[in-house]
C-alpha positions in Angstrom: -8.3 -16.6 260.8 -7.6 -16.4 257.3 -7.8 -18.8 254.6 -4.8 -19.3 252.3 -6.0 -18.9 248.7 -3.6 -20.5 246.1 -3.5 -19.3 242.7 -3.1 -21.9 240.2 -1.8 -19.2 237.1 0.7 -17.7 236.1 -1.1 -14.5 235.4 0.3 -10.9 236.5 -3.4 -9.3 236.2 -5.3 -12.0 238.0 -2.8 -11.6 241.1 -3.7 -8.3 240.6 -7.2 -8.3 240.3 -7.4 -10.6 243.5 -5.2 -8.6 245.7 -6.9 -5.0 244.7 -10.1 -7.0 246.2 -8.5 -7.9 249.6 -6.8 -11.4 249.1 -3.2 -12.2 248.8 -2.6 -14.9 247.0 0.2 -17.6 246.9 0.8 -18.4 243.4 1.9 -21.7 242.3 2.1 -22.2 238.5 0.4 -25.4 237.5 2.5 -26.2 233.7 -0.6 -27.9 232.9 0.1 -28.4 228.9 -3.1 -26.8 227.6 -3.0 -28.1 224.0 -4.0 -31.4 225.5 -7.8 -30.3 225.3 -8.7 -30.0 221.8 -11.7 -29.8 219.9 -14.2 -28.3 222.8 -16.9 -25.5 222.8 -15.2 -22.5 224.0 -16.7 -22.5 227.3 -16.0 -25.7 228.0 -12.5 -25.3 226.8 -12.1 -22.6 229.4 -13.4 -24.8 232.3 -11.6 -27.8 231.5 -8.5 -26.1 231.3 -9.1 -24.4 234.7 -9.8 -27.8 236.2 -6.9 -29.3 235.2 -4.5 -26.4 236.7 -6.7 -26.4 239.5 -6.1 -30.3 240.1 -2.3 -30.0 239.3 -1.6 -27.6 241.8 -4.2 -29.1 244.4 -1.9 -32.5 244.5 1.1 -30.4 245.0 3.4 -31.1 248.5 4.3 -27.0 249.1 0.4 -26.6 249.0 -1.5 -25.6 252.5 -3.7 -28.4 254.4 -6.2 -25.3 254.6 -5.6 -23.6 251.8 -8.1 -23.3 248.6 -7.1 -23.6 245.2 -8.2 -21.6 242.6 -7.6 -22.6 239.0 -8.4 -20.2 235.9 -8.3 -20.0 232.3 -9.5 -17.7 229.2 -10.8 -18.0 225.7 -12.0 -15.4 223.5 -15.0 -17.2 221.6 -15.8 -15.1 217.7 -17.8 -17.1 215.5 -18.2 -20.1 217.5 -14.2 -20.6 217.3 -12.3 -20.9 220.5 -9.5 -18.6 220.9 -6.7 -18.9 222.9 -2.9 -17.4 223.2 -1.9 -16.6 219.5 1.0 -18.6 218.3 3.1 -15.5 217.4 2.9 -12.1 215.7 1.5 -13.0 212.4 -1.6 -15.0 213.9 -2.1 -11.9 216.9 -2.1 -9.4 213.6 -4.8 -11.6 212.0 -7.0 -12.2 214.8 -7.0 -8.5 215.4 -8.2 -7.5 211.4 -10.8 -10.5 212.3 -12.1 -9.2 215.0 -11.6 -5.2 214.6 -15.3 -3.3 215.0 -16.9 -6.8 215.4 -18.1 -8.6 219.0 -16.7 -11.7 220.8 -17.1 -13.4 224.2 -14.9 -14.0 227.0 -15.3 -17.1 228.5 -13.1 -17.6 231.9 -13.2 -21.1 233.7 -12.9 -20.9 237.3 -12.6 -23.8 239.5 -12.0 -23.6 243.2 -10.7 -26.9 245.3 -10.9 -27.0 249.3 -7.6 -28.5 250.1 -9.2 -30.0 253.5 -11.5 -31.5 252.7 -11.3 -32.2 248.9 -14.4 -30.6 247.5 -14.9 -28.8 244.1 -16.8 -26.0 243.1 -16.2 -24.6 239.1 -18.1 -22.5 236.7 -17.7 -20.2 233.6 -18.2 -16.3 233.3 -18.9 -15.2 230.0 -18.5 -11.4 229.3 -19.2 -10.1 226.0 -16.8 -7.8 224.2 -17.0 -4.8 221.2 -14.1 -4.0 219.8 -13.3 -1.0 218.0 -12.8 -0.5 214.7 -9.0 -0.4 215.2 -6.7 0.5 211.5 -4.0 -1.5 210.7 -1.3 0.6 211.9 -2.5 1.0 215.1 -3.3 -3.2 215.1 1.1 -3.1 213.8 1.9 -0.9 216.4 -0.4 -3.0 219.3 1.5 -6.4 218.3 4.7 -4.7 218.7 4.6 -4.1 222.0 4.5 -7.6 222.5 1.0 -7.8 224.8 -1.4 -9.7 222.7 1.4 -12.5 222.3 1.0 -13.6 225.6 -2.8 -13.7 226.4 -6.2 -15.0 225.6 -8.1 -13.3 222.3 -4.9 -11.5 221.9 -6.0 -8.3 223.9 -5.8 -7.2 227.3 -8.2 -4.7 228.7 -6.1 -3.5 231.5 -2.8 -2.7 229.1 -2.6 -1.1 226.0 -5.4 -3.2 224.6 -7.9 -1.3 226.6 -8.5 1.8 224.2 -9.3 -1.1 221.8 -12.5 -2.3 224.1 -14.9 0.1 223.1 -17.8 -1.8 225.6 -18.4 -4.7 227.8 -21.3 -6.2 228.6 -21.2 -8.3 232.3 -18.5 -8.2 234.5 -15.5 -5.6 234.1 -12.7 -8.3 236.1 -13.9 -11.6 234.2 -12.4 -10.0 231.1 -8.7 -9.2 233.2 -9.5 -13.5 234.1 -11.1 -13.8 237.1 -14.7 -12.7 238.0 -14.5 -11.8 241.9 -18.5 -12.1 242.0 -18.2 -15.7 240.7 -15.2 -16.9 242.7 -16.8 -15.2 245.7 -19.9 -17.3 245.0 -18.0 -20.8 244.8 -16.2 -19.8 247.9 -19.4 -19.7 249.6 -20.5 -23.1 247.8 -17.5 -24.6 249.5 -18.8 -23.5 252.7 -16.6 -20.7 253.5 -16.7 -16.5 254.0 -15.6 -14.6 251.7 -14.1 -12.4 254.2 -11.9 -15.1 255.5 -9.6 -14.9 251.9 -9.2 -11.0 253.2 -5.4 -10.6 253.6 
């Protein structure tokens, strides 16, 4: 029998990510209000936030007795600073001349909540990033399109951002937000198969 798995995000490339590896999950957006955490390492900023959608959408009526929720969130860290969404095109254009042929790290909070029986598994997946040494027409004509407006560290590496990844180093799917090694681990922690979230 199969396990429900609930997605707590709004995210086109995590659904993605999750059904290419088997799973099909019901999403439920969680309109946790993310500025509310402030002032956090990145890492922790990235689990925190993934805790709270996780917890929203947990406490939710329309959710499954048996189902498990899994709540997510990114931040690119450079320089120790935690970066999230950009505000709008000007900040996406600076972030990119900031971090243009320099290195930051991914950080993606996972947290995963058996419905039944209330239990909580979470941890963070860091995957470092190189970016290219991108000019600043191409960084023009990449904020034009829109992409970078609407995700963490204002790339995407499975979009038009991708030719601007020159290297990863850890795991290829924490960068799209959601490690499948990770999650499958805190499946497991929670007592379950990781074949049973196979659709």
């Amino acid at each position: 029998m199969t396990t429900p798995l609930v997605l707590a995000s709004a995210s086109p490339a995590r659904r993605t990510t999750l059904r290419a590896a088997g799973l099909d999950p019901i999403v439920i957006v969680s309109g946790v209000d993310e500025s509310q955490l402030d002032g956090l390492p990145p890492a922790e900023l990235a689990l925190q936030l993934a805790e709270l959608k996780c917890a929203a959408v947990a406490a939710r009526d329309d959710v499954p007795a048996d189902a498990l929720v899994l709540g997510c969130d990114s931040v690119l860290e450079l320089d120790g600073e935690a970066l999230g969404k950009p505000e709008d095109a000007a900040v996406a254009k600076r972030r990119w001349q900031e971090m243009r042929g320099r290195s930051g790290v991914l950080h993606s909070g996972h947290c995963l909540r058996d419905v039944a029986t209330g239990r909580v598994a979470a941890a963070t997946a860091s995957t470092t990033v190189h970016f290219a040494d991108v000019t600043d027409e191409e960084i023009d004509a990449y904020v034009a399109t829109g992409e970078p407006l609407h995700v963490a560290g204002a790339f995407t590496i499975d979009g038009f951002g991708g030719a601007f990844v020159s290297g990863i180093e850890g795991d290829h799917h924490n960068v799209v937000g959601v490690s499948l090694p990770l999650v499958r681990e805190l499946v497991l922690e929670l007592g379950h198969g990781w074949p049973e979230l196979w659709a």
